[in-house]
C-alpha positions in Angstrom: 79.8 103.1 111.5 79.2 107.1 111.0 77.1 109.0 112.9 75.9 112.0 110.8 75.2 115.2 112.3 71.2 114.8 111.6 71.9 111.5 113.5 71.8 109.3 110.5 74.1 105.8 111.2 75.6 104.8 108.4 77.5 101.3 108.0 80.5 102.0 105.2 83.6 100.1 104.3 86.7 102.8 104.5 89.0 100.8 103.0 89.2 102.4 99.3 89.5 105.4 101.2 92.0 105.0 103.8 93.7 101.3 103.0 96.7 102.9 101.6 97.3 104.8 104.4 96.3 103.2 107.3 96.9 99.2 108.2 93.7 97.7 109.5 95.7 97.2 113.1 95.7 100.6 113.3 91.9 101.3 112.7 91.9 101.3 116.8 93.8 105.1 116.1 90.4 107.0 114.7 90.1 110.0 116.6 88.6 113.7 115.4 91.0 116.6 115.6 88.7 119.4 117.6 89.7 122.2 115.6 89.3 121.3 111.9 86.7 118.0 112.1 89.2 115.7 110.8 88.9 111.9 111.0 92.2 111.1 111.8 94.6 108.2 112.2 98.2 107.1 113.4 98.2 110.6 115.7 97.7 113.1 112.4 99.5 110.9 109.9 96.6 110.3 108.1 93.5 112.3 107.9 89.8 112.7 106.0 88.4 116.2 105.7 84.4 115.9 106.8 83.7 117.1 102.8 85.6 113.9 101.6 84.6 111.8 104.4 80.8 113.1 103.4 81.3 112.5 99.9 82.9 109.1 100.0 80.2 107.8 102.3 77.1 109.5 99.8 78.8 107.6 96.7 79.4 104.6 98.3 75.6 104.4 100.2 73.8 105.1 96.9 76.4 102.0 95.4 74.6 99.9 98.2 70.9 100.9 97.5 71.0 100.4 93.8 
C-alpha cells in the first residue's frame, strides 16, 4: 500500500516494477532515502524515483478501474 501525499491509499502490485531487482524476501528492506524521496531496497541497491513510482502506480490504477 502507497500513501500519496494528498493522503490517497492506493493498493498496487510492484512486482513488474521491482521483481527483477528485488526477491520478495527482501520486500521487508523498503525504506525512503530522506534526501532524494527514493523508495529504496536492499540498503540503496535498488531504488524508485517518486516520478516512476507515481507513474507506475497511475498506469497500473487506471488498468484496475477499467
Amino acid at each position: 500500500m502507497l500513501n500519496s501525499e494528498n493522503g490517497e491509499i492506493i493498493e498496487v502490485n510492484l512486482e513488474k516494477l521491482i521483481g527483477t531487482y528485488v526477491a520478495k524476501d527482501a520486500l521487508n528492506t523498503a525504506s525512503i532515502d530522506q534526501e532524494w524521496g527514493c523508495l529504496e531496497f536492499n540498503n540503496g541497491m535498488a531504488d524508485i524515483e517518486p516520478k516512476t513510482l507515481y507513474e507506475f502506480v497511475t498506469a497500473y490504477h487506471c488498468k484496475q478501474a477499467a
